[in-house]
C-alpha positions as a Markdown table, in Angstrom:
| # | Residue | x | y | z |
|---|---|---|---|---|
| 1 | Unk | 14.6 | -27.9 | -18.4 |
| 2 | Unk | 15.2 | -26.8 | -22.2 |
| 3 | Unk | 12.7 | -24.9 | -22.5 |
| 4 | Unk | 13.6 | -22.5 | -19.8 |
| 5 | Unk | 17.5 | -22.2 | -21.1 |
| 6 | Unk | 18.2 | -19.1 | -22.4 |
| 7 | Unk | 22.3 | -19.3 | -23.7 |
| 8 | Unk | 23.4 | -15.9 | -22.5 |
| 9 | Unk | 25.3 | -15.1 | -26.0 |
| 10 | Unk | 22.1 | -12.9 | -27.4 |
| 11 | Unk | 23.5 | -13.9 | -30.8 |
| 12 | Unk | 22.9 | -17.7 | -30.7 |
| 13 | Unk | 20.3 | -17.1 | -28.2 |
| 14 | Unk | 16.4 | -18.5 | -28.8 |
| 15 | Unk | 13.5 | -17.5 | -26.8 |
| 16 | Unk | 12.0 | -19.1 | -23.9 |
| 17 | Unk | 9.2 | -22.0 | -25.8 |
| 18 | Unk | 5.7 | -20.5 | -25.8 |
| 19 | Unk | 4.5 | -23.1 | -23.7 |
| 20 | Unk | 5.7 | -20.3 | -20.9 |
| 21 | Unk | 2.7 | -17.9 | -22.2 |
| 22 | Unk | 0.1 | -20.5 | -23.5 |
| 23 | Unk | 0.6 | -23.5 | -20.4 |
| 24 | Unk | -1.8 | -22.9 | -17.2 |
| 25 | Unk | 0.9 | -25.0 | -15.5 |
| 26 | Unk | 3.7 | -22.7 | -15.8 |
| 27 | Unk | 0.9 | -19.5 | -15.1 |
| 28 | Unk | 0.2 | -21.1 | -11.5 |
| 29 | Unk | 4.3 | -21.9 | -10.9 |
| 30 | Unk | 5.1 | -18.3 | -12.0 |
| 31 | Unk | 3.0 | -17.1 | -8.7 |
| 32 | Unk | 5.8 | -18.4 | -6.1 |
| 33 | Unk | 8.8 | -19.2 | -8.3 |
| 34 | Unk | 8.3 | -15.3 | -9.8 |
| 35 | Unk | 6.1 | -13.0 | -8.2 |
| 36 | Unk | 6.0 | -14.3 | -4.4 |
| 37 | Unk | 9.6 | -13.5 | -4.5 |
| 38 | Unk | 9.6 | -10.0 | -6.2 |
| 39 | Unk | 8.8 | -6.7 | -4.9 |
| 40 | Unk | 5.4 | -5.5 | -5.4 |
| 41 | Unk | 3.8 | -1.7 | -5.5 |
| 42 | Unk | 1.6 | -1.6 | -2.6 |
| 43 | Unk | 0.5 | 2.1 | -2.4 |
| 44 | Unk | 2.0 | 5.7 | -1.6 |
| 45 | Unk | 2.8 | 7.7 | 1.5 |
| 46 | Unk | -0.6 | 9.9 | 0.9 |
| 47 | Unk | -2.1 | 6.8 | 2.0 |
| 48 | Unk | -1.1 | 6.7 | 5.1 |
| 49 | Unk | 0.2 | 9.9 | 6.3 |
| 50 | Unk | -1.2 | 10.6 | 9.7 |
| 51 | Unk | -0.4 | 8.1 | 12.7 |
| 52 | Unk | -3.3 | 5.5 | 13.0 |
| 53 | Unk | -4.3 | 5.3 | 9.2 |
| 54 | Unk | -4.7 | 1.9 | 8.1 |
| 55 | Unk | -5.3 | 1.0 | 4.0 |
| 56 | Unk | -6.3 | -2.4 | 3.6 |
| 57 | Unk | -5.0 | -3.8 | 0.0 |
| 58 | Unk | -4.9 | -7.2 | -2.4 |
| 59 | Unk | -1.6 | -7.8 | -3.5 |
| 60 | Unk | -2.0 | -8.6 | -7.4 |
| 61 | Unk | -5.9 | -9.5 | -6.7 |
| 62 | Unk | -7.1 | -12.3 | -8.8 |
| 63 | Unk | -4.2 | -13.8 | -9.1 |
| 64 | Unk | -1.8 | -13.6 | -5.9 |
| 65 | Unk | -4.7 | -12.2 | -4.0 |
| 66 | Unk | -2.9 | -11.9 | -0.9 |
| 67 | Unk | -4.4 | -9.5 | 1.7 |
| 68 | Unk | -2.4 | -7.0 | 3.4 |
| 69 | Unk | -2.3 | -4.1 | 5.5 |
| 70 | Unk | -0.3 | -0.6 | 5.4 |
| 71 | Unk | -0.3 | 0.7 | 8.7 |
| 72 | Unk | 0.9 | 4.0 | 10.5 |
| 73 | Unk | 1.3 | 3.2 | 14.0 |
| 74 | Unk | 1.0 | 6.1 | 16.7 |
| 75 | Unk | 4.6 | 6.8 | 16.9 |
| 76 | Unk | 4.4 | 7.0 | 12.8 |
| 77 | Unk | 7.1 | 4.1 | 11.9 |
| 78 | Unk | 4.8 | 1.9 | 8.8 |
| 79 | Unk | 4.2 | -1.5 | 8.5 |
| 80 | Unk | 3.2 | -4.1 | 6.6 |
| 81 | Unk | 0.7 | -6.8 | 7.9 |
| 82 | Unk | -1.0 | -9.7 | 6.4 |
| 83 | Unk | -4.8 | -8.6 | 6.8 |
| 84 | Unk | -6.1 | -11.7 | 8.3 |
| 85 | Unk | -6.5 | -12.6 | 11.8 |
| 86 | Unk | -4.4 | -15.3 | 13.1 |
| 87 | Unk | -7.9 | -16.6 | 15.0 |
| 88 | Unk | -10.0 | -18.1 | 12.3 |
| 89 | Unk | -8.8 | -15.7 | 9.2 |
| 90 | Unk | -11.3 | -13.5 | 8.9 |
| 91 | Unk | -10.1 | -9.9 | 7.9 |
| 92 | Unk | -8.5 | -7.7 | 10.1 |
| 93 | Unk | -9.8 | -4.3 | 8.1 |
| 94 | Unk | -12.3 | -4.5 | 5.4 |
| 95 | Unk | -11.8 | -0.5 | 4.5 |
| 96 | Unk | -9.3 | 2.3 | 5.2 |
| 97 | Unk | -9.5 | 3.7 | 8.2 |
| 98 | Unk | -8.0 | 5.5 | 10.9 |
| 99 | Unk | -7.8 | 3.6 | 14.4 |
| 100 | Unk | -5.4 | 3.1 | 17.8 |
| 101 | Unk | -5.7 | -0.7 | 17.0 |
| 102 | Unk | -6.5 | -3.3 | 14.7 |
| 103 | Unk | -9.6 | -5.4 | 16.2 |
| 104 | Unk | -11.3 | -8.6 | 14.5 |
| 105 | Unk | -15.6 | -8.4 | 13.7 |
| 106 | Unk | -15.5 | -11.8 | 14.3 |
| 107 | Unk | -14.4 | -12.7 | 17.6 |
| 108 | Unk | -12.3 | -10.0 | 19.1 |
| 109 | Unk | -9.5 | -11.0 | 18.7 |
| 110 | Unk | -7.6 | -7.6 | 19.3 |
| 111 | Unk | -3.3 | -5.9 | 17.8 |
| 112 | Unk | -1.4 | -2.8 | 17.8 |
| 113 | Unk | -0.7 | -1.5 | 14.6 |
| 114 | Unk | 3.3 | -2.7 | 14.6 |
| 115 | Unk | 1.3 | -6.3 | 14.5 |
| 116 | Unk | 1.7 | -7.2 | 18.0 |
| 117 | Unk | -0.8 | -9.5 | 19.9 |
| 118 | Unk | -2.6 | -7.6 | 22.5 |
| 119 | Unk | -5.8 | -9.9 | 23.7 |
| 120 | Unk | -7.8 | -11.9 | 22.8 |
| 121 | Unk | -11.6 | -12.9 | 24.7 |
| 122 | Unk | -12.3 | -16.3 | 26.2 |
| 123 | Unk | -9.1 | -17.6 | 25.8 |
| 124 | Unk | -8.2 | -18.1 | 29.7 |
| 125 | Unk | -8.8 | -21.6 | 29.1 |
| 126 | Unk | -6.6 | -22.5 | 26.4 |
| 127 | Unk | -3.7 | -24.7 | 26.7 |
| 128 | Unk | -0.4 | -23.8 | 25.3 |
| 129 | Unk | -1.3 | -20.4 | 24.2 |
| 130 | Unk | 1.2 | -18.2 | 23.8 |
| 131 | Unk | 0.3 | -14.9 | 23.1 |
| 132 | Unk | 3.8 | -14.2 | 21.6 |
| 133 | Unk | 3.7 | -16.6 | 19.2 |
| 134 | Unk | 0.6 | -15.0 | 18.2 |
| 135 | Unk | 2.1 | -11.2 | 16.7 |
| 136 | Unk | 1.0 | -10.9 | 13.2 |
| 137 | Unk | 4.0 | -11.3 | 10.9 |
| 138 | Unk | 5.8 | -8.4 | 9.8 |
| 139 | Unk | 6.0 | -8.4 | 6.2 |
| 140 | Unk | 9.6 | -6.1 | 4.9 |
| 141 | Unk | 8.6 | -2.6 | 3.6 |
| 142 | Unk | 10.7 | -0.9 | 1.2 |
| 143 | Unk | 10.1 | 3.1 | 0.9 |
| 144 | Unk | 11.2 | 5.0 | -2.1 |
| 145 | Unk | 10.0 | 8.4 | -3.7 |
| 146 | Unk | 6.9 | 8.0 | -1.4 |
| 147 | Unk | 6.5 | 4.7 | -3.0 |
| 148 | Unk | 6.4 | 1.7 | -1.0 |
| 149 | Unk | 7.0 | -2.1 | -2.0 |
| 150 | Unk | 7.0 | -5.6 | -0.4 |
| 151 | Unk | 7.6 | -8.8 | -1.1 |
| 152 | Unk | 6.4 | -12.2 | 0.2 |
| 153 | Unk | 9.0 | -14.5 | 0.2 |
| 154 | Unk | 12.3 | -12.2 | -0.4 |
| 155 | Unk | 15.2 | -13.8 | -1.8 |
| 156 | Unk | 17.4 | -10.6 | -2.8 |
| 157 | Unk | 17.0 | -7.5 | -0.7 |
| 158 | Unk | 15.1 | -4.3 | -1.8 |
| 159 | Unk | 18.1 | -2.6 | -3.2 |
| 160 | Unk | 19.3 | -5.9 | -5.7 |
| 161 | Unk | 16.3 | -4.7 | -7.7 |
| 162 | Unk | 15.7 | -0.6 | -7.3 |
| 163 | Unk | 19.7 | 0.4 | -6.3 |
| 164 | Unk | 20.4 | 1.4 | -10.1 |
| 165 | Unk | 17.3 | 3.2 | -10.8 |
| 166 | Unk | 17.8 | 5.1 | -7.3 |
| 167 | Unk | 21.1 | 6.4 | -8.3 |
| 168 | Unk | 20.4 | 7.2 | -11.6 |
| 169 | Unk | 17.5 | 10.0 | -11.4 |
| 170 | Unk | 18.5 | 11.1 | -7.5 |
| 171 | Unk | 18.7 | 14.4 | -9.2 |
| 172 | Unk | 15.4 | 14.5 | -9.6 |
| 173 | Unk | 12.8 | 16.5 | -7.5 |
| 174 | Unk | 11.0 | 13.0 | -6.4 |
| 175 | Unk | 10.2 | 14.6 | -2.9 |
| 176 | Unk | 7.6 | 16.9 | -4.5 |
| 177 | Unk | 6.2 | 13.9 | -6.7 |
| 178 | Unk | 1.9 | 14.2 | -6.0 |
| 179 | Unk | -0.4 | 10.8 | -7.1 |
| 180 | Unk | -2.8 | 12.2 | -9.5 |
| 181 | Unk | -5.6 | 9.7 | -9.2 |
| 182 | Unk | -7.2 | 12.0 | -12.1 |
| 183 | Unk | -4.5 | 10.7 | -14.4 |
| 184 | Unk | -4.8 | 7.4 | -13.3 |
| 185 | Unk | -5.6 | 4.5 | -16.0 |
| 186 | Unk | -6.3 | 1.0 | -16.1 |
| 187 | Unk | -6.5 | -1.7 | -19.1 |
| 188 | Unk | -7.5 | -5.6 | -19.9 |
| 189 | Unk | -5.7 | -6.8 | -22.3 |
| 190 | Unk | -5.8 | -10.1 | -23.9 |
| 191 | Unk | -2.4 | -11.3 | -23.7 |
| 192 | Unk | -0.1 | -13.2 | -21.3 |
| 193 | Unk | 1.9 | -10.7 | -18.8 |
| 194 | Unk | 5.0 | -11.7 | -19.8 |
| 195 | Unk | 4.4 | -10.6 | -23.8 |
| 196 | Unk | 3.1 | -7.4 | -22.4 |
| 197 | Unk | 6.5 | -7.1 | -20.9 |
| 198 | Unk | 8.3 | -8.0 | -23.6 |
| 199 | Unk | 6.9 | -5.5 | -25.8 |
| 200 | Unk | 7.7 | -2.7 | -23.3 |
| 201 | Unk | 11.3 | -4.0 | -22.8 |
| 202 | Unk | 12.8 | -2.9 | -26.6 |
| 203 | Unk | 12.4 | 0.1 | -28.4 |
| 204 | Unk | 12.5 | -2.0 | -31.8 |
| 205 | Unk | 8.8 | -1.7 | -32.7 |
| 206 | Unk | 8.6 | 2.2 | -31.6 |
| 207 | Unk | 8.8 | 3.1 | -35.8 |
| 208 | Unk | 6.8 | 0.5 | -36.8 |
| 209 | Unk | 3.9 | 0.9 | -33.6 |
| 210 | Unk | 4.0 | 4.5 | -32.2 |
| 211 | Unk | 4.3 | 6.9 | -35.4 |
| 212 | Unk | 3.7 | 9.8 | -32.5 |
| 213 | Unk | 5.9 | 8.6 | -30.4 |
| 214 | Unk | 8.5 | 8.1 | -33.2 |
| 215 | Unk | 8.6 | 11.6 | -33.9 |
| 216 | Unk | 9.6 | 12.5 | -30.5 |
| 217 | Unk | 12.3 | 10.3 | -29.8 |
| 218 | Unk | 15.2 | 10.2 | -31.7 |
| 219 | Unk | 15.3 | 6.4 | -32.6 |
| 220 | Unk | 19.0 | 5.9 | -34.0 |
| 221 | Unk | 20.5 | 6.9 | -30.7 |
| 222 | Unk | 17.7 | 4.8 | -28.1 |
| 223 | Unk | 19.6 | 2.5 | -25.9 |
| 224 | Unk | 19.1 | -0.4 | -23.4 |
| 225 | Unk | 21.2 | -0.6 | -20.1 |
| 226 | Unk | 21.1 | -4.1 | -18.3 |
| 227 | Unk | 21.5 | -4.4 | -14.3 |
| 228 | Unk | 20.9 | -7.9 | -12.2 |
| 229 | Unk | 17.2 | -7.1 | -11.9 |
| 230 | Unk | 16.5 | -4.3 | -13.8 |
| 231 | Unk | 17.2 | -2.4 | -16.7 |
| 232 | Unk | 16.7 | 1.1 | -18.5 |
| 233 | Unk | 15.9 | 2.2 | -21.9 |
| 234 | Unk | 17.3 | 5.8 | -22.5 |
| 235 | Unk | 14.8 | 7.7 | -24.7 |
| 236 | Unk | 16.9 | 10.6 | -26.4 |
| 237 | Unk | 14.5 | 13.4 | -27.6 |
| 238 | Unk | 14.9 | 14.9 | -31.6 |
| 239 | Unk | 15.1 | 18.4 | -30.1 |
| 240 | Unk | 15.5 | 20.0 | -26.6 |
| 241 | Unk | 11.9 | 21.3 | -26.1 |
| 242 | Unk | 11.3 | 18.4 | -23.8 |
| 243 | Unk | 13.9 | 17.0 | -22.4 |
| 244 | Unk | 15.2 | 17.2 | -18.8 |
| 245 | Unk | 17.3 | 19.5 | -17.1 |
| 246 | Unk | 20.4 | 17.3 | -16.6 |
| 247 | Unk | 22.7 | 18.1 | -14.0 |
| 248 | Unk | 26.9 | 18.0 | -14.3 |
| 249 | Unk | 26.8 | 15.3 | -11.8 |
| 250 | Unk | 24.4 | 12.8 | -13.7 |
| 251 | Unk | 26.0 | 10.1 | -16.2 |
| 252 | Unk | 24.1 | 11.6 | -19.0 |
| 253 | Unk | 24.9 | 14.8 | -18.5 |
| 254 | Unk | 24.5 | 17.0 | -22.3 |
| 255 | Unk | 22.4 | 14.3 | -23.7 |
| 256 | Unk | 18.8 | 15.1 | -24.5 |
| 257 | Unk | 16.9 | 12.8 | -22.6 |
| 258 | Unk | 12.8 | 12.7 | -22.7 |
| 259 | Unk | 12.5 | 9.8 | -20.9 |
| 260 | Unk | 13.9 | 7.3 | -18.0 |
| 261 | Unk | 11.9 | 3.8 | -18.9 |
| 262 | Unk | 12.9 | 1.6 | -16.0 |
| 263 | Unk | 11.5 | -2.0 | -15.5 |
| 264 | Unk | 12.5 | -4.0 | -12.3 |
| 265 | Unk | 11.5 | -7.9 | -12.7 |
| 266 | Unk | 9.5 | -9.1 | -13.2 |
| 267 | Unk | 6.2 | -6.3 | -13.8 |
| 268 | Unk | 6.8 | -2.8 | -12.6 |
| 269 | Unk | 7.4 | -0.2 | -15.2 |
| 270 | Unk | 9.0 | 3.4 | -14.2 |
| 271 | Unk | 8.6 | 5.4 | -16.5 |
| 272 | Unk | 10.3 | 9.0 | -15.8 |
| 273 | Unk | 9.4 | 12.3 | -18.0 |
| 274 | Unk | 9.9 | 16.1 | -17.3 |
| 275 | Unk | 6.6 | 16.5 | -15.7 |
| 276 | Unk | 6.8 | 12.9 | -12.9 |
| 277 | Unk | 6.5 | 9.5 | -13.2 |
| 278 | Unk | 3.8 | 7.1 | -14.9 |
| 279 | Unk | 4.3 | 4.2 | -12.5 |
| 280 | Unk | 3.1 | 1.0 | -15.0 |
| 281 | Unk | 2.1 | -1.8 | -12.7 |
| 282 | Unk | 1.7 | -5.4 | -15.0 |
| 283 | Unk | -0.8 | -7.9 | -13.2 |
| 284 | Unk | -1.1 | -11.4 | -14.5 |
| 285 | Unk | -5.2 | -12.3 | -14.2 |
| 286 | Unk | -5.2 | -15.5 | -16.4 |
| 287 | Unk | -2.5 | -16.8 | -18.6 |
| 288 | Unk | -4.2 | -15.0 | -21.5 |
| 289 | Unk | -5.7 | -11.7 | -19.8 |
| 290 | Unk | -3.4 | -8.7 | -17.8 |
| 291 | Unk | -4.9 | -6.2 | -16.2 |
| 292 | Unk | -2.4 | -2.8 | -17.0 |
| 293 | Unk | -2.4 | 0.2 | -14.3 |
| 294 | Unk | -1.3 | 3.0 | -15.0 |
| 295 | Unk | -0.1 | 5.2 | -11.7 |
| 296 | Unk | 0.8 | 9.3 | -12.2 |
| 297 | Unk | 2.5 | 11.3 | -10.1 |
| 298 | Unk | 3.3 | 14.8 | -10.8 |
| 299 | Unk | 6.2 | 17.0 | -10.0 |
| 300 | Unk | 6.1 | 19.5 | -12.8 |
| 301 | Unk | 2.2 | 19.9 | -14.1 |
| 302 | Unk | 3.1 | 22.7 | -16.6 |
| 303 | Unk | 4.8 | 20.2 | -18.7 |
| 304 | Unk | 2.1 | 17.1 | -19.0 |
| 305 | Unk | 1.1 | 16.7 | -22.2 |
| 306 | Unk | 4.4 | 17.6 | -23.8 |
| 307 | Unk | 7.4 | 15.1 | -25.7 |
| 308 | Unk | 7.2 | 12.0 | -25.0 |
| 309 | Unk | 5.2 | 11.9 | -21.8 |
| 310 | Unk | 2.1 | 12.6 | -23.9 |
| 311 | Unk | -0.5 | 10.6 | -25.1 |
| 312 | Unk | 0.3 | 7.7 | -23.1 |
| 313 | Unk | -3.3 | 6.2 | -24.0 |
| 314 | Unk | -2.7 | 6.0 | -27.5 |
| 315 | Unk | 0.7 | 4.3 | -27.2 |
| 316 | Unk | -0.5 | 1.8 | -25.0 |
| 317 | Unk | -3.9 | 1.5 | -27.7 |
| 318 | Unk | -1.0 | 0.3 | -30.2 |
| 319 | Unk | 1.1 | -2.0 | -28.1 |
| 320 | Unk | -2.1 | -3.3 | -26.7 |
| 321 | Unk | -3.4 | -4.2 | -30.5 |
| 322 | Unk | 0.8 | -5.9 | -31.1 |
| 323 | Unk | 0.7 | -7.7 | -28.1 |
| 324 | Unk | -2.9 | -9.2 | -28.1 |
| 325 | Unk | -1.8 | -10.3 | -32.0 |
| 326 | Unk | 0.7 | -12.2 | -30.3 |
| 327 | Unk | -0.8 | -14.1 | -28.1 |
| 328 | Unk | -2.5 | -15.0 | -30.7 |
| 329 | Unk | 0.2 | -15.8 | -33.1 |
| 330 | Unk | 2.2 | -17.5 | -30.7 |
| 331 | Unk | -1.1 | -20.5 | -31.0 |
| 332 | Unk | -0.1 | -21.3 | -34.0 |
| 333 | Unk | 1.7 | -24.8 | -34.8 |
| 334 | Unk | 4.2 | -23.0 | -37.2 |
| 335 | Unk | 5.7 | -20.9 | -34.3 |
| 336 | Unk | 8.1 | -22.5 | -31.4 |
| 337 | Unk | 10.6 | -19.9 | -30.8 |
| 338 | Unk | 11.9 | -16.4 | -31.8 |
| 339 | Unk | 15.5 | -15.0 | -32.1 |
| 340 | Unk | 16.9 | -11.7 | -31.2 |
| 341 | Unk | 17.7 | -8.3 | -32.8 |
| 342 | Unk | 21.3 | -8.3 | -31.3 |
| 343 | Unk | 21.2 | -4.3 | -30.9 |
| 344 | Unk | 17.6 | -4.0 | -30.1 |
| 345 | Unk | 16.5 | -6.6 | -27.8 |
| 346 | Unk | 18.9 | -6.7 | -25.1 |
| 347 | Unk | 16.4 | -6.2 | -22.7 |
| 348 | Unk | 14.1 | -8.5 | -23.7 |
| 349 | Unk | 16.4 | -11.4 | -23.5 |
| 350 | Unk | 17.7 | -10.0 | -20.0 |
| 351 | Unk | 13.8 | -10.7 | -19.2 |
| 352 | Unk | 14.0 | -14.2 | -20.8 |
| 353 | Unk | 17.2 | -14.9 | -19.0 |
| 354 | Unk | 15.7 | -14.2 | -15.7 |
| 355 | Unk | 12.5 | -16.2 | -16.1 |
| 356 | Unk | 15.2 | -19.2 | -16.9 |
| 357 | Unk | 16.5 | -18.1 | -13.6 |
| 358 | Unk | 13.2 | -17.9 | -11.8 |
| 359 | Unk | 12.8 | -22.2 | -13.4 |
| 360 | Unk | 16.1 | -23.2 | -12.8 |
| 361 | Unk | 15.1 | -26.1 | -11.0 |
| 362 | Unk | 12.3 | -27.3 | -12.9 |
């Protein structure tokens, strides 16, 4: 449909038509057209790092709200499970724990942690029961950095979305990375998801938004790499006191990087400094409220609150204040569509390009 054609020339291009932010309609097709399809965060290794832990989670609560299970099974291979019983739907775990199997409060109804069907009471009688039929299904689990990510109805494997990112900071210490729930943040903001993901995907507003921020990064020579499902915006520091340690083998090699910002479709941030990485996870609530999370994990604590992987919670104060403007702006009768800074907004138009994508057959 025409308002989800985005002409891949970023020169002639227009942006995707507000309705896309403003329309409940295109909110509640964005939950299997976009997200059911994507990989999601759903916790860290930490979580589940002796054999028969068990964290129950809500994949993007309020708004997929789909409830799973991470699992350790006794011989320590991890799974992911739906968290409902295949019984009557009641759930499986209502808290972390750690346990030899998963057994229902409501009627029994009894699994190993891989998901398969062990027993189940009063059910001698029972025609056509087949207790293989009756495994919980075994969602795919994608483990990175300690990180792991699922998705609900794949369409492109794990590595169409992380593969570039992977390769690109390999050189980095990710084994040691530690969650800092200390560090931890989280946000309402009162804008559609998408907006809040455009403002993050160009470095355009960073002199006119983030004055501190600004005086980090050295703006002239900021850049935007596009892959199928991801890109990266290369934040090149104004001098070398905070900058990583690059090695001969990486790509950027002698530049002064402060920053890695990745973002893999359609809501996860990565966002890589000296000391770790603030893991940005984008959750749609209502087509006008987001709910921002801001994950930390720590390699290198001697250099947190240095360059330009300090004073994360006044940057996202000032895009919070742009992008909230926006959605309201965006109300107004004498707006329909936007054009794009050629040099500045690749990646934003990469995003609006894959929401077309994601509508195709609409």
């Amino acid at each position: 449909m025409s308002d989800f054609q985005v002409d891949p020339n970023i020169a002639r291009a227009k942006t995707i038509a507000k309705k896309f932010y403003l329309d409940a309609s295109y909110f509640e097709a964005s939950k299997e057209k976009i997200f059911a399809q994507s990989w999601q965060y759903i916790g860290h290794k930490k979580q589940i790092a002796i054999p028969g832990q068990v964290q129950p989670l809500c994949l993007l609560e309020k708004y997929l709200d789909e409830p799973l299970l991470l699992t350790r099974d006794q011989e320590g291979k991890t799974h992911c499970l739906p968290n409902v019983c295949n019984h009557r739907g009641n759930l499986l775990c209502y808290d972390a724990c750690n346990t030899k199997q998963l057994r229902c409060k409501y009627h029994g109804r009894l699994f190993h942690l891989n998901g398969t069907f062990i027993s189940m009471p009063e059910f001698r009688d029972v025609e056509n029961f087949i207790p293989e039929n009756n495994h919980l299904a075994q969602l795919p689990l994608f483990e990175w950095a300690g990180l792991y990510f699922t998705s609900l109805n794949p369409v492109m494997p794990a590595a169409a979305y992380f593969q570039e990112m992977m390769n690109r900071v390999a050189w980095l210490p990710l084994d040691k990375l530690v969650h800092r729930p200390d560090l931890g943040q989280e946000f309402e903001v009162q804008a559609n998801w998408a907006l809040y993901c455009e403002n993050y995907l160009e470095g355009f507003h960073i002199p006119f938004v983030h004055p501190a921020l600004n005086a980090v990064i050295d703006f002239k020579n900021y850049s935007t790499e596009l892959f199928p499902y991801a890109n990266l915006q290369l934040g090149i520091a104004k001098d070398t006191d905070t900058v990583f340690d690059i090695p001969a083998s990486s790509p950027d090699y002698g530049k002064q990087v402060a920053a890695y910002y990745f973002w893999v479709y359609p809501n996860l941030m990565f966002n890589f400094y000296p000391w770790g990485l603030s893991l940005n996870l984008i959750e749609p609530l209502t087509p006008a409220t987001t709910k921002v999370r801001f994950l930390s994990f720590v390699y290198d604590k001697s250099k947190l609150d240095q360059g330009a992987g300090a004073g994360l919670s006044s940057v996202e104060a000032e895009d919070e204040e742009v992008v909230q403007n926006v959605q309201k702006g965006i109300k107004s009768r004498f707006y329909k569509h936007g054009r794009y800074a050629v040099h500045r907004e690749q990646g934003t138009h990469h995003f609006h390009s894959l929401i077309a994508q994601s509508f195709k057959h609409e």
